[in-house]
N, C-alpha and C positions, 0 to 999 in steps of 0.2 A: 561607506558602510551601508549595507541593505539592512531596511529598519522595516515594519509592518506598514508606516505610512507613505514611506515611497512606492510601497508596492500596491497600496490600494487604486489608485487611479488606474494603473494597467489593467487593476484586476476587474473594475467597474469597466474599463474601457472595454475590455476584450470580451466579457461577458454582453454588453449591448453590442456588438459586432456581431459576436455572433447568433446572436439574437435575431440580429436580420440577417443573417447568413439564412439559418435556420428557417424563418419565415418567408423567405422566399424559395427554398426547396418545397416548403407543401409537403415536406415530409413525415410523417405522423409520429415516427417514432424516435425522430431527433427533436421534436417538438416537446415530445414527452422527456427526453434525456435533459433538453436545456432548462427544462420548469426544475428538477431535480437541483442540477447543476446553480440556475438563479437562487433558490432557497437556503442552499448546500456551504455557497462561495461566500455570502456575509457572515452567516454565522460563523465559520470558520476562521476568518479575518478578524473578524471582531474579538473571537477567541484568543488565538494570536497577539491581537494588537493590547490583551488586558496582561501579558506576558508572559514568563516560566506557572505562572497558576493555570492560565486558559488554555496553552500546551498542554500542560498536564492532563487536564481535565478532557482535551479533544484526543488525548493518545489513551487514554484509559477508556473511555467512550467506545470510540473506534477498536482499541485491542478487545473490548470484551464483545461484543458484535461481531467479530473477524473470529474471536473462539467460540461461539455458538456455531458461525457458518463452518469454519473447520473441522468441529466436533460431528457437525453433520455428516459430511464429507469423507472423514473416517470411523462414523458407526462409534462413534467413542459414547459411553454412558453419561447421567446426566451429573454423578460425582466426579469422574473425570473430566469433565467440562466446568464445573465449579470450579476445583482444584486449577486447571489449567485456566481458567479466568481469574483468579485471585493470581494465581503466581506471575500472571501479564503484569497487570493492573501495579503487583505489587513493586517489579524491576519499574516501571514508569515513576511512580511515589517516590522511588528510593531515590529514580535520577534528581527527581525535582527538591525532596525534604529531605537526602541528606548523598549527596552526590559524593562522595568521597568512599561508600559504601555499597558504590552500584556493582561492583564484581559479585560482591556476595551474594545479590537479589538472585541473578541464575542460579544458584549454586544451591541456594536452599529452595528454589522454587522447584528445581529438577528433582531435588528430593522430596518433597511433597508429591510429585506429578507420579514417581516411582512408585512411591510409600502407599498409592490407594492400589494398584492390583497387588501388591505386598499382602497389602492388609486382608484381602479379599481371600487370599490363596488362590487364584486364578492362575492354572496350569495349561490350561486351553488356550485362551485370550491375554495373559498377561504379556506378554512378548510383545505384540501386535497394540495394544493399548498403550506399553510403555514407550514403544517406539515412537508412538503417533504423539503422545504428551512433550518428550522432547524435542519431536520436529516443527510441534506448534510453539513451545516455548522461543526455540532459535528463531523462530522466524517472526511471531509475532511479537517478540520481547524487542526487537532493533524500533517497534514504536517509539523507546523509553529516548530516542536518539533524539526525536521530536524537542522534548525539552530543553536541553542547551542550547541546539540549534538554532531558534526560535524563527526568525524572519526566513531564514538560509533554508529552516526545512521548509516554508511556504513556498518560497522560492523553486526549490525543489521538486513541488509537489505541482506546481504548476509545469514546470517543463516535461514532466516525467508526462503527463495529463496531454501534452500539447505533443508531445513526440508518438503518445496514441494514437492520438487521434488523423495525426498524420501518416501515420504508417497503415493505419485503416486505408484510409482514400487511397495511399500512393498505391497500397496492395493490389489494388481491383484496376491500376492503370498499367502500373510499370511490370509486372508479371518478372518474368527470371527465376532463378534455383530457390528450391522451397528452403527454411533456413531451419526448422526440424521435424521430425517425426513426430513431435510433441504435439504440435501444429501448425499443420500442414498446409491452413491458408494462409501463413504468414512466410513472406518473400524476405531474401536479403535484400533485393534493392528498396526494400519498404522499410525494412529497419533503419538502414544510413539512410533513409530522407527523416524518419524520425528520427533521429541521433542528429542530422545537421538542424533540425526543427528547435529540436528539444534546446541545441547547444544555442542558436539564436536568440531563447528566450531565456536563459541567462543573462546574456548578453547585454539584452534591454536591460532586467529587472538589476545588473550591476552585482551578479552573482557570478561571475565564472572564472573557478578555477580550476586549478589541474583534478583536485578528487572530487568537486561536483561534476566535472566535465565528463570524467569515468564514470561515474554513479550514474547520471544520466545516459552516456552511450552505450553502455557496458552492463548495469547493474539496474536497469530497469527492463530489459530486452531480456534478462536474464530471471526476473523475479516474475514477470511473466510468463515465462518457460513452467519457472518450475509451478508454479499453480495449474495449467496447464497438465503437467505430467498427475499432480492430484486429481484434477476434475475425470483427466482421463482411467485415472485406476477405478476412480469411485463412480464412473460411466453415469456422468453427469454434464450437465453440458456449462449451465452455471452453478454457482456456488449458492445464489439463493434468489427468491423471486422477487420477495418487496420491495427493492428499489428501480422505483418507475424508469422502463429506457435500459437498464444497466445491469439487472438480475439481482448478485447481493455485494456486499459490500466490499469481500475479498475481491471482488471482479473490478472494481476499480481501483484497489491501494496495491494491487501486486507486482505492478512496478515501483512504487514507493517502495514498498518493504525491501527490492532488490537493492535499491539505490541508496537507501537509507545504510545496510548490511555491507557493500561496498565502500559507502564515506566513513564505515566508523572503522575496517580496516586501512585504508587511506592516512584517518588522520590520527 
């Protein structure tokens, strides 16, 4: 069974790895991503390792940060963005304080996310706002997944991380058919070296099974895509600036969120 303390060691391990990976490229702006990445990976773990609370508490964190940067992204108002960060926030809570009642959480949050251009009489914009409330609920609410999960979504969240990262590098070597119009520097032969990357570190951390296998090969490849197809409507390039190396915060969980969205059809 994958617990948080089995996983720590890798995750200490692989962090100083690449640590000198990084310091011997002289690279300034992986230098910059890995100080990120160092500060980023204990707390997280640590969070993690204190259980379904510290879950909790790093998926409501992360989902309302991920709704600021989304809210941006689609022009959404700053009561639509309230609204859509309470109803994240609030599917997360539900998973963790009273799980038996997580169907409901989407279900009154959609109506809440509705109920403000309702309330507004917004005949111009409300379409467009309401659409964009429900597309951030579906997609940032599979957060709340984090909590049951617990070690499995760390797990996860590191292979999803490591099949990036791989399919970065492999991109710029292995060249071949571009894999969408979405975007266009990304190759299929760079995706299946992420997807066999991603599945290896599984492997290690004593996570693999048949719906995290798909999550990771399938459902992060994919959750990447589609942020992507957003950055590209809202003719942005990232989602946001302040995270040193990485832009914002969606730019790194959006193959989580795909992978996450897949394991909870899966299982």
């Amino acid at each position: 069974m994958t617990t948080v303390a089995s996983l720590a060691p890798f995750l200490g391990g692989a962090l100083a790895l690449s640590g000198v990976a990084v310091a011997v490229s002289r690279r300034r702006e992986l230098m910059v991503r890995w100080c990120a990445w160092a500060v980023g990976v204990p707390l997280v773990t640590a969070a993690f390792w204190w259980g379904e609370p510290g879950a909790a508490a790093v998926a409501v964190v992360v989902g309302v940060i991920a709704v600021l940067e989304f809210g941006g992204l689609m022009l959404l108002g700053r009561v639509d963005r309230a609204v859509l960060a309470a109803a994240v926030a609030s599917v997360v809570l539900t998973a963790w304080l009273a799980p038996g009642e997580v169907l409901r959480a989407p279900a009154v949050g959609a109506l809440a996310v509705a109920a403000v251009p309702l309330a507004a009489g917004d005949a111009e914009q409300g379409v467009r706002r309401l659409g964009a409330g429900l597309l951030g609920l579906a997609w940032l609410g599979v957060l709340a997944a984090l909590v049951p999960l617990g070690a499995t979504g760390l797990a996860l969240f590191v292979a999803v991380s490591v099949a990036d990262i791989t399919a970065y590098f492999a991109g710029r070597r292995l060249g071949g058919p571009r894999l969408s119009p979405l975007s266009p520097a990304k190759r299929w032969s760079a995706t299946l070296a992420g997807a066999a990357a991603g599945l290896g570190v599984l492997a290690v951390l004593s996570a693999p099974t048949w719906p995290t296998a798909v999550a990771v090969a399938v459902g992060g490849p994919a959750g990447d895509l589609l942020e992507s197809m957003i950055k590209r409507g809202a003719r942005v390039k990232d989602a946001g600036h302040w995270l040193p190396g990485s832009g914002g915060l969606l730019d790194r969980i959006d193959s989580l969120l795909g992978a996450l969205a897949v394991l909870l059809v899966l299982s």
